[in-house]
C-alpha positions in Angstrom: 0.0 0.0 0.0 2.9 2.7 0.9 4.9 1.6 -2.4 1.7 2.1 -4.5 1.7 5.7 -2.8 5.3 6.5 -3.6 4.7 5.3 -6.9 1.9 7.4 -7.4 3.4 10.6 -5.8 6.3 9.8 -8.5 3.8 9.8 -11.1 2.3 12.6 -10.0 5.8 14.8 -10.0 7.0 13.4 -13.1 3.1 14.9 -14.7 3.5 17.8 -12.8 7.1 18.7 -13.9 7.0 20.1 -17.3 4.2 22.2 -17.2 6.4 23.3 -14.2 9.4 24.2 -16.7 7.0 25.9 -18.8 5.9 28.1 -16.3 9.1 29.1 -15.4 10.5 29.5 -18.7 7.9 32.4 -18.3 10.1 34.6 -15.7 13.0 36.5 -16.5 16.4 36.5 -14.6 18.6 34.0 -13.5 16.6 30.2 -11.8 16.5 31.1 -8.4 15.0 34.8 -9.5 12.4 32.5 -11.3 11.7 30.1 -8.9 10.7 33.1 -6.0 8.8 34.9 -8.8 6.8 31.9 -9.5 6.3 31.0 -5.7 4.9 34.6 -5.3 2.7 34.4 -8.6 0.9 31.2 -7.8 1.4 30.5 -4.3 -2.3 29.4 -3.7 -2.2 27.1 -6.5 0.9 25.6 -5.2 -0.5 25.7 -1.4 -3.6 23.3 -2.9 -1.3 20.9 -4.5 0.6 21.0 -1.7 -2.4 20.4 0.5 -3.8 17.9 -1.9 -0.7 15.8 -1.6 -0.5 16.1 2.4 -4.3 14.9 2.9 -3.5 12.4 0.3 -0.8 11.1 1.8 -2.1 11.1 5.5 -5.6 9.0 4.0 -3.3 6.5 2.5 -1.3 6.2 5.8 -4.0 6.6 7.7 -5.4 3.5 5.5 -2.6 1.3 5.8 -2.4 2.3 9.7 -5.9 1.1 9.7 -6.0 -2.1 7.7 -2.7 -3.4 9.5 -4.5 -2.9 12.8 -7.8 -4.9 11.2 -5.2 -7.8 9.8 -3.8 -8.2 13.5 -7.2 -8.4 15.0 -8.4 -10.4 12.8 -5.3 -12.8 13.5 -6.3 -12.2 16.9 -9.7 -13.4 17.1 -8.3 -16.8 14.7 -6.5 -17.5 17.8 -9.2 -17.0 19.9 -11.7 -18.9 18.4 -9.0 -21.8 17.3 -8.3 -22.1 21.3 -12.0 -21.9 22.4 -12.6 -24.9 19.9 -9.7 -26.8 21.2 -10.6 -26.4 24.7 -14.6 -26.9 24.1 -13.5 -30.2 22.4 -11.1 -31.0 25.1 -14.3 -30.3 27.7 -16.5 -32.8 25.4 -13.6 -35.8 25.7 -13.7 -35.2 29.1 -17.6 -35.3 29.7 -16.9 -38.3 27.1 -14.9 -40.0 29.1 -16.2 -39.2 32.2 -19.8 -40.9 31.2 -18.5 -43.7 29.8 -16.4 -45.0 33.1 -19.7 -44.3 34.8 -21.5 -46.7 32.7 -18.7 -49.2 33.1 -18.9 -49.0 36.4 -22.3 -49.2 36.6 -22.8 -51.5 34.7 -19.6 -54.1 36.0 -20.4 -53.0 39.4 -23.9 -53.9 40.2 -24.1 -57.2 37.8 -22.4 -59.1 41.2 -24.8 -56.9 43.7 -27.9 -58.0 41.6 -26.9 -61.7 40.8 -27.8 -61.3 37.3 -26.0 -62.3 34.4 -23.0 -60.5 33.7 -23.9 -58.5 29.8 -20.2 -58.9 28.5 -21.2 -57.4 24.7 -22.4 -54.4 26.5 -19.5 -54.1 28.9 -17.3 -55.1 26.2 -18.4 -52.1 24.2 -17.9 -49.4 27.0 -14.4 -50.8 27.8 -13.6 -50.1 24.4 -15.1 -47.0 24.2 -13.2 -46.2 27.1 -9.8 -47.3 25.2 -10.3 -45.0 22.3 -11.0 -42.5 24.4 -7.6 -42.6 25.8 -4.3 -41.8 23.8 -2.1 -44.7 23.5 0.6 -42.9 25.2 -0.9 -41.5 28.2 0.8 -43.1 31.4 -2.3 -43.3 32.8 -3.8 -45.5 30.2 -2.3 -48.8 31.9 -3.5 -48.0 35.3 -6.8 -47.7 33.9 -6.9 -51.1 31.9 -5.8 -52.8 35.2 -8.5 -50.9 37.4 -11.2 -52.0 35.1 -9.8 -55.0 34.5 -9.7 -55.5 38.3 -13.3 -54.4 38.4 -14.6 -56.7 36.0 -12.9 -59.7 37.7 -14.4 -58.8 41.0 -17.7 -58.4 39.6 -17.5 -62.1 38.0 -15.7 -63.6 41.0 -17.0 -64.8 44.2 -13.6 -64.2 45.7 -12.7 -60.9 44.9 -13.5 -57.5 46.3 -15.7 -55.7 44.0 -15.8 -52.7 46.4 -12.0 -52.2 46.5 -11.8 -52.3 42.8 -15.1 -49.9 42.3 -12.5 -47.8 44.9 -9.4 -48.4 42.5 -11.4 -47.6 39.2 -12.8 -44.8 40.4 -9.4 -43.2 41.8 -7.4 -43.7 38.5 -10.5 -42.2 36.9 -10.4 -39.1 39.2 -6.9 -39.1 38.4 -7.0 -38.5 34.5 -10.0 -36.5 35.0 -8.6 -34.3 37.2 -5.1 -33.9 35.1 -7.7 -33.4 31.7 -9.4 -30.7 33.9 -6.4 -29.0 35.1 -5.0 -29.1 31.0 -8.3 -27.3 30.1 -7.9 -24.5 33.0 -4.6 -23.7 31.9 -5.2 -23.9 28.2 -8.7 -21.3 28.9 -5.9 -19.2 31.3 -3.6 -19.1 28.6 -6.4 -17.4 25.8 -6.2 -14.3 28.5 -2.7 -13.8 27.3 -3.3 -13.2 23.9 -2.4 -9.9 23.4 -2.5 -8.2 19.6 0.9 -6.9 18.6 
């Protein structure tokens, strides 16, 4: 935008310059005779041009001024937005997650309290829900195979504790909720500190 100003302000000169030679090929006496002689014979046309060309060039700054301030907030709110997503997604794994280790446990937990028979499919399919819920490299993902593993055990077996491993479940649950939870504060804390340069 500014080199499309210089380069019309050249233009503009290079137009303005022979009818500017002319005009002082009108005046006697040496150039710098001239040059006063012409300043005094047209010194309001020369104060418009001269005014022209100043509000010209302050519109065109004041332009680019403005448009680099719209590009930057524009940026800005990209950011923004992209973070909010992230972090609303983040909140909706979470709730995710969170839902589905309820319904395992539910599920796993009361088929021993209600001597009924134990609906593996359906368990089956929360555990794996569960499991691709989880990324493969979170530490905490082993902990939480062997917690519901644990859980489903007791709830088949007569020997087993099924409260203890209700207890384990739901503490490495807490666990990665908790860590998930904390993650989303700090990425929401972070959006604060944004700042438009």
């Amino acid at each position: 935008m500014i080199v499309l100003a210089l380069v019309l302000f050249l233009l503009a000169l290079t137009a303005l310059t022979p009818p500017l030679i002319v005009l002082l090929g009108q005046f006697p006496g040496p150039l710098s005779v001239r040059v006063e002689s012409f300043i005094s014979e047209y010194d309001g046309t020369l104060i418009s041009l001269g005014t022209l060309f100043l509000v010209s060039g302050l519109a065109l700054l004041t332009t680019h001024l403005a448009n680099t301030s719209a590009s930057k907030r524009e940026e800005y709110n990209r950011r923004i937005q992209a973070e909010l997503k992230l972090a609303e997604f983040r909140q909706t794994w979470i709730n995710d997650l969170r839902d589905n280790l309820a319904d395992y446990m539910s599920h796993v937990g009361y088929t021993r309290d209600l001597q009924k028979n134990v609906d593996a499919e359906k368990i089956g399919k929360i555990a794996a829900r569960v499991e691709l819920l989880m990324n493969a490299q979170d530490p905490n993902l082993k902990p939480l195979r062997v917690a519901m593993t644990h859980m489903f055990r007791a709830s088949i077996s007569k020997d087993e504790n099924s409260s203890d491993a209700m207890k384990e479940l739901t503490q490495v649950g807490q666990d990665i909720l908790k860590t998930e939870w904390d993650r989303l504060k700090t990425d929401l804390a972070s959006i604060k500190d944004y700042e438009v340069h």
